[in-house]
C-alpha positions as CSV (number, residue, x, y, z in Angstrom):
1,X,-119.8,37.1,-89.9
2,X,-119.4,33.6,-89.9
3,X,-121.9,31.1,-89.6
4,X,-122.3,28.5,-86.7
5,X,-121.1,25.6,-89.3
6,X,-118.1,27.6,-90.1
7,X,-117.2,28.1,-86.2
8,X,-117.7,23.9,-86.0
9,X,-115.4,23.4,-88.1
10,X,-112.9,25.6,-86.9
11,X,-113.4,23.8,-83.8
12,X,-113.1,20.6,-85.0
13,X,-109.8,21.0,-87.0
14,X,-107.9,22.7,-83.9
15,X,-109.0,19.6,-81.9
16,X,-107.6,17.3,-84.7
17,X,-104.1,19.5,-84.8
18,X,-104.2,19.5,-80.5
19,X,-105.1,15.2,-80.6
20,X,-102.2,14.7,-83.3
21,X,-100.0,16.8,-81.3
22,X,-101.1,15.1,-78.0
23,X,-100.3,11.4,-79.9
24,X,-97.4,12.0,-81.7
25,X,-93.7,12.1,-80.4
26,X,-90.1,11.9,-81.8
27,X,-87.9,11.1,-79.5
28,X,-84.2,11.7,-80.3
29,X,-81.5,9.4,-80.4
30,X,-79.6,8.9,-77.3
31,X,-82.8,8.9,-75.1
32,X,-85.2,7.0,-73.6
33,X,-88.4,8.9,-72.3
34,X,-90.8,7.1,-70.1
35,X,-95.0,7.7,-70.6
36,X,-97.6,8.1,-67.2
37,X,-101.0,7.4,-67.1
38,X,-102.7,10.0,-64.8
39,X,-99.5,9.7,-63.5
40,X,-98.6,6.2,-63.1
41,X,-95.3,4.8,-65.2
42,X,-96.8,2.9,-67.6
43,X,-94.2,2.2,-70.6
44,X,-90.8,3.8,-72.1
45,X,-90.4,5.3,-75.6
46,X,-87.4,4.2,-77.9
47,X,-85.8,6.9,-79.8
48,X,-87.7,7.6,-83.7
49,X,-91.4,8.1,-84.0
50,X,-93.7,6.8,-81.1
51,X,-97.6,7.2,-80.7
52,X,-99.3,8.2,-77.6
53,X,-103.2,8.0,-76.4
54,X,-104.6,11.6,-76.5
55,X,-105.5,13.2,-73.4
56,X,-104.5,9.8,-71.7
57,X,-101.1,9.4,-71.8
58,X,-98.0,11.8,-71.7
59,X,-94.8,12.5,-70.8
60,X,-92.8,11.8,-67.8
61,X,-89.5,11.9,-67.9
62,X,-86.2,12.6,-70.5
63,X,-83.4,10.4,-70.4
64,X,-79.9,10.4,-71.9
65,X,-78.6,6.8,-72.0
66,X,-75.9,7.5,-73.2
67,X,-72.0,7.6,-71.1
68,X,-72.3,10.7,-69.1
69,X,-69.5,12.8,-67.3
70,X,-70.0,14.0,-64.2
71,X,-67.6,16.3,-62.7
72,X,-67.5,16.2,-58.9
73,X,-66.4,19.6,-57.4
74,X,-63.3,20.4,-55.6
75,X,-63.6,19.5,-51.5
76,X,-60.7,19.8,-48.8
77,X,-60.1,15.7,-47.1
78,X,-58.1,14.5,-44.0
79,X,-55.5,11.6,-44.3
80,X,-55.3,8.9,-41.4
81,X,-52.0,11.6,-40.4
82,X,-54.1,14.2,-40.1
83,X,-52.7,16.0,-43.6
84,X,-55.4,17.9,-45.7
85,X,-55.3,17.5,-49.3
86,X,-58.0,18.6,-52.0
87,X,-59.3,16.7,-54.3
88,X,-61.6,17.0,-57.5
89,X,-62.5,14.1,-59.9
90,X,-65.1,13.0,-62.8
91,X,-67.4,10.0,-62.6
92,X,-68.3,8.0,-65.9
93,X,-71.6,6.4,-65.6
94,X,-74.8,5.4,-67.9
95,X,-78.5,4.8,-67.5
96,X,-79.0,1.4,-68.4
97,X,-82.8,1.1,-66.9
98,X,-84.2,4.3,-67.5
99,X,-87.1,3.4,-65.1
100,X,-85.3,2.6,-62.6
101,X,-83.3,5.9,-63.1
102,X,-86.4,7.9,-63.4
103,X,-88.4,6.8,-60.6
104,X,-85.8,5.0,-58.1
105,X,-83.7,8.3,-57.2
106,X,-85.2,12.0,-57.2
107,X,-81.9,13.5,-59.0
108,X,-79.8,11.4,-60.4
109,X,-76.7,13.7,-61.0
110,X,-77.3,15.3,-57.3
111,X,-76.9,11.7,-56.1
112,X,-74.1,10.4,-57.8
113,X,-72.0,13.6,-57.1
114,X,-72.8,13.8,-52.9
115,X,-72.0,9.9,-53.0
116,X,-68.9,10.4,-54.9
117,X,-67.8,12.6,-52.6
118,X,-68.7,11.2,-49.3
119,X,-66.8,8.0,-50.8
120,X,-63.5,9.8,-51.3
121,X,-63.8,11.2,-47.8
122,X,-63.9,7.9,-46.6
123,X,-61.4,6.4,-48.7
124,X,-58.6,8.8,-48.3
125,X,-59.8,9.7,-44.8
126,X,-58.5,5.4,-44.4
127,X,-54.8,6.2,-46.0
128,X,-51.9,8.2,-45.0
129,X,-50.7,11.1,-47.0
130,X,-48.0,9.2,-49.0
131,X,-50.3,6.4,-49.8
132,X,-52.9,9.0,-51.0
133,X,-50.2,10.6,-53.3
134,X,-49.0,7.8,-54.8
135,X,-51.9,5.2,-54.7
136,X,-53.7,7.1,-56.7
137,X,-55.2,4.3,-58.7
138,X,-56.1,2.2,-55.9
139,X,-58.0,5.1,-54.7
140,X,-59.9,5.1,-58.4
141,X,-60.3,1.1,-58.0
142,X,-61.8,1.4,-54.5
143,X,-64.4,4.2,-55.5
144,X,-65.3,2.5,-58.6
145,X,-66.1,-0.6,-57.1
146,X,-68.0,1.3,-54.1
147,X,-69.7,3.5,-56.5
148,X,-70.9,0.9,-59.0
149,X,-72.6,-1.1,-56.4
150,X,-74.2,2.0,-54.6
151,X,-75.8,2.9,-58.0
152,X,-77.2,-0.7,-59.3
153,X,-80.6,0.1,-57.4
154,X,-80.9,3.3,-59.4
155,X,-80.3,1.9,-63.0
156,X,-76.9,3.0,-63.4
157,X,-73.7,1.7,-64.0
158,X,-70.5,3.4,-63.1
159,X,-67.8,2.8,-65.7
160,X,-64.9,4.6,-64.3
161,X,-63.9,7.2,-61.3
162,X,-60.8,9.7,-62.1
163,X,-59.3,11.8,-59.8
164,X,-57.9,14.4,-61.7
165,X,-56.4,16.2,-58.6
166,X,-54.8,15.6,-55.0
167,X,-52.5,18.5,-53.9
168,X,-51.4,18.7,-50.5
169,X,-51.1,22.3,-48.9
170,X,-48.4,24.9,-50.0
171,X,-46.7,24.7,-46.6
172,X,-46.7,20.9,-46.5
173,X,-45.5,20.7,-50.2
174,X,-42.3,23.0,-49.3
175,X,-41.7,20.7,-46.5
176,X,-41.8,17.8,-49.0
177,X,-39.4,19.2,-50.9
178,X,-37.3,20.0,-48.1
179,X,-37.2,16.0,-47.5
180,X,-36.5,15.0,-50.7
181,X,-34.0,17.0,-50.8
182,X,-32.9,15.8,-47.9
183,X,-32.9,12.2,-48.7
184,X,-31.6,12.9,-52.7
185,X,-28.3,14.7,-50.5
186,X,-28.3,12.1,-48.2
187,X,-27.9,9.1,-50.9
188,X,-25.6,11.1,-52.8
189,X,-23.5,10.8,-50.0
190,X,-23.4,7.4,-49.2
191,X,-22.8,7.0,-53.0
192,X,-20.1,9.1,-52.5
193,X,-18.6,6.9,-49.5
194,X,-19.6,4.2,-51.0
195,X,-17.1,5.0,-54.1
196,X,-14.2,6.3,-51.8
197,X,-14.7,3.5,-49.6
198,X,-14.0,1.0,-53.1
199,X,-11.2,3.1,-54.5
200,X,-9.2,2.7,-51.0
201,X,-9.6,-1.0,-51.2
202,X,-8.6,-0.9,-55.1
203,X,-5.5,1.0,-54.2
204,X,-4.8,-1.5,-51.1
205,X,-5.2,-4.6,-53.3
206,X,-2.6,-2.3,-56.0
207,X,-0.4,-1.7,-53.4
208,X,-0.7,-5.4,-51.7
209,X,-0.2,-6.5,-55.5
210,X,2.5,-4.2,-56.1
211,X,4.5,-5.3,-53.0
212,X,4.2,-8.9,-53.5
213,X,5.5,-8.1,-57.4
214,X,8.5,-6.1,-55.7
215,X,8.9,-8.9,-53.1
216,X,8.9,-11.6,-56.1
217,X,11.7,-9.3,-57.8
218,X,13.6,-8.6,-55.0
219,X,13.6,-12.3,-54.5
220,X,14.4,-13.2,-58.3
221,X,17.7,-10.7,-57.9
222,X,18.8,-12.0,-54.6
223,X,18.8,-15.6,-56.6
224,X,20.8,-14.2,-59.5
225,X,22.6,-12.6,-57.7
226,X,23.7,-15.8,-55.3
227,X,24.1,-18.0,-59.3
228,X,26.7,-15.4,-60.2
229,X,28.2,-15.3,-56.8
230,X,28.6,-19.2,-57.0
231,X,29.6,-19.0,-60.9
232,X,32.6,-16.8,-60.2
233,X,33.7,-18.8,-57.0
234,X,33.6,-21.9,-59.2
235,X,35.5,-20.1,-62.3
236,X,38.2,-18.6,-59.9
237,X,38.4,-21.8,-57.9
238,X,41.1,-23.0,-60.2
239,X,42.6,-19.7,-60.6
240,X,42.9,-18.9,-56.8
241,X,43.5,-15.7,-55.2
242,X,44.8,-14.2,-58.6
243,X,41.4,-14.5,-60.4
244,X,39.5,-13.2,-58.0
245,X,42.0,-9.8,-58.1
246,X,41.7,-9.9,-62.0
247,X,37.5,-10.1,-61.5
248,X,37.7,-7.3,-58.8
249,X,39.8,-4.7,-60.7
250,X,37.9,-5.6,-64.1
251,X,34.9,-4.1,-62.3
252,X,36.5,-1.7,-60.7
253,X,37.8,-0.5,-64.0
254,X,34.2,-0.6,-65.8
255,X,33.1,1.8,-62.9
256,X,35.7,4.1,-62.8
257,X,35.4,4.5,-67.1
258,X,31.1,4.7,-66.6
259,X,32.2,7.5,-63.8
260,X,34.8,9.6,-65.8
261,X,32.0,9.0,-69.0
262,X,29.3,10.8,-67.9
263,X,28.8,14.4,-69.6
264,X,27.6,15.6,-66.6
265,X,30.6,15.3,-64.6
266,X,33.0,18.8,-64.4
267,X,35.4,16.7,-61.7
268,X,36.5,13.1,-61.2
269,X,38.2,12.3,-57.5
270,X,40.7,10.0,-57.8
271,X,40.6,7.8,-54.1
272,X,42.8,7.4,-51.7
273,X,43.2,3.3,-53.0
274,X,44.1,4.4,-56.7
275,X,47.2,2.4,-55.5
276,X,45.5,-0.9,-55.1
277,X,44.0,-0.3,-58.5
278,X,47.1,0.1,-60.3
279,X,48.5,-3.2,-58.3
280,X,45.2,-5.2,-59.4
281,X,45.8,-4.0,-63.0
282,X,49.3,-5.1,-62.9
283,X,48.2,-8.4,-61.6
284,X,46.1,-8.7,-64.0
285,X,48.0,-7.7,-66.7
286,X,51.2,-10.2,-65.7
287,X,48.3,-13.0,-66.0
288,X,47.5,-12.3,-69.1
289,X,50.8,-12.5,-70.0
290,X,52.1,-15.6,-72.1
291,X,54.1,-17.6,-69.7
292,X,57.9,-18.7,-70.7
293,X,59.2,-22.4,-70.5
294,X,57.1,-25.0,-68.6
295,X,57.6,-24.6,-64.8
296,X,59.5,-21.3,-65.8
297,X,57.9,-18.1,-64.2
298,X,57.9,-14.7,-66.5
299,X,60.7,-12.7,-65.6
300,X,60.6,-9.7,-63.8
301,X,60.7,-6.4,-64.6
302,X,64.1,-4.7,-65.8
303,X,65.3,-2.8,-62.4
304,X,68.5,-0.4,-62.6
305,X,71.7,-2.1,-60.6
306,X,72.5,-1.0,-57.3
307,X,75.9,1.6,-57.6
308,X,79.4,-0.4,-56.1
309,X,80.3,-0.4,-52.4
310,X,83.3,2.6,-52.3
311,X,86.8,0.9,-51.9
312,X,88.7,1.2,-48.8
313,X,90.8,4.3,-47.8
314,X,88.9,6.0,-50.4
315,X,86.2,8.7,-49.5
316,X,85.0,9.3,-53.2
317,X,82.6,8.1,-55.2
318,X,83.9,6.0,-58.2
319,X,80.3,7.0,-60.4
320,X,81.3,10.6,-59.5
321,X,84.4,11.2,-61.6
322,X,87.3,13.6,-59.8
């Protein structure tokens, strides 16, 4: 059985284990934790090894200070057009006076998350739906900026607001597509117009182009045409009527040789004015001829001599012999 000095000493050296216990703390880095007084806030205790009056002082409340993520739950909003969308996000924020934090607001994380979502209520509930979809950073600039000063009385500072999602409806999203479609089917069209409407006035300009080029060689032709005209009156003004024959029948020639030429031809008409040719060709052909003496005309072609008269009181023919 022990003795009383025995039990006194047992006594003694729980009470030293309880008072080191009650005075010691390590506090972890990455928090702050704050010390009361019979419950008053009396000082804050830095992360390592801190030292606390027995009995007197303890604990209050455990801190993170450092960037927290806060998700804030999925919730069904109206736009200004009366379109429902839902929409979830995450909050960035971080205690930077833990007293503040600690005593200032009940729950902190409960606070931040039904003011983050009253906010987006009432900053999508002020945009229509196509603002909503595609503003979606103005919508993260407006909350952050309403957030950040909601939470300055509290000790916290909101570094960023995200939100990860804002889908319309099923319905209203089929619609959507519909539109686009719409629209994407609609501009292809007017491309398409646009392109006919370009190649018509290409092909005018070709054919206004074209014409005037036609035009310019009809025009260069006539003129050629009029020099060679006025050439062969000035060569055949010396030769008179006879040149012009010989420059006449020449071509007629040409054509009639190109026209009996051509492989293609079984069967060659001869016209009705085959006797003009020959007496243009003969024309010619006595102009080409080397004239006699000077003055002296070329002689004319042999012709047989007429048969003599019968005699009188004869009724035969002297060329017929009896």
């Amino acid at each position: 059985m022990f003795s009383n000095t025995e039990v006194v000493l047992v006594v003694l050296v729980g009470l030293a284990v309880l008072t080191a216990f009650k005075g010691i703390r390590t506090v972890p880095q990455g928090q702050v934790w704050t010390v009361e007084r019979f419950g008053a806030f009396t000082r804050l205790l830095q992360p390592g090894l801190n030292f606390l009056v027995p009995y007197m002082d303890q604990i209050g409340r455990k801190l993170n200070v450092q960037e927290v993520v806060l998700d804030i739950p999925e919730q069904s909003v109206i736009t200004k057009d009366n379109a429902s969308v839902a929409v979830d996000g995450i909050v960035y924020y971080r205690v930077m006076d833990p007293a503040k934090a600690a005593y200032a607001v009940q729950n902190l994380q409960q606070a931040l998350t039904s003011l983050a979502m009253t906010n987006i209520r009432a900053v999508i509930g002020e945009m229509d739906l196509d603002s909503t979809l595609s503003g979606r950073e103005q919508i993260n600039s407006s909350l952050l900026r309403i957030l950040d000063g909601a939470t300055e009385p509290w000790g916290v500072k909101v570094s960023r607001v995200e939100l990860r999602k804002v889908e319309p409806p099923e319905t209203l999203v089929r619609a959507m597509n519909l539109q686009m479609t719409a629209e994407r089917e609609r501009r292809a069209s007017v491309m398409r117009a646009e392109g006919e409407k370009q190649a018509l006035v290409l092909q005018a300009e070709g054919r206004q182009q074209s014409a005037m080029r036609d035009a310019e060689a009809r025009e260069r032709l006539a003129e050629a045409e009029a020099k060679a005209t006025r050439l062969v009156a000035d060569a055949a003004s010396g030769a008179g009527e006879a040149a012009l024959r010989y420059f006449i029948s020449d071509r007629y020639v040409r054509a009639f040789e190109a026209l009996a030429g051509n492989p293609n031809s079984k069967l060659v008409v001869v016209p009705m004015e085959a006797a003009g040719l020959v007496g243009g060709i003969t024309a010619a052909l006595q102009m080409l001829k080397p004239s006699g003496p000077a003055g002296t005309a070329p002689p004319a072609p042999h012709q047989p001599m007429p048969p003599p008269a019968p005699g009188p009181g004869t009724g035969s023919n002297p060329w017929n012999p009896a």
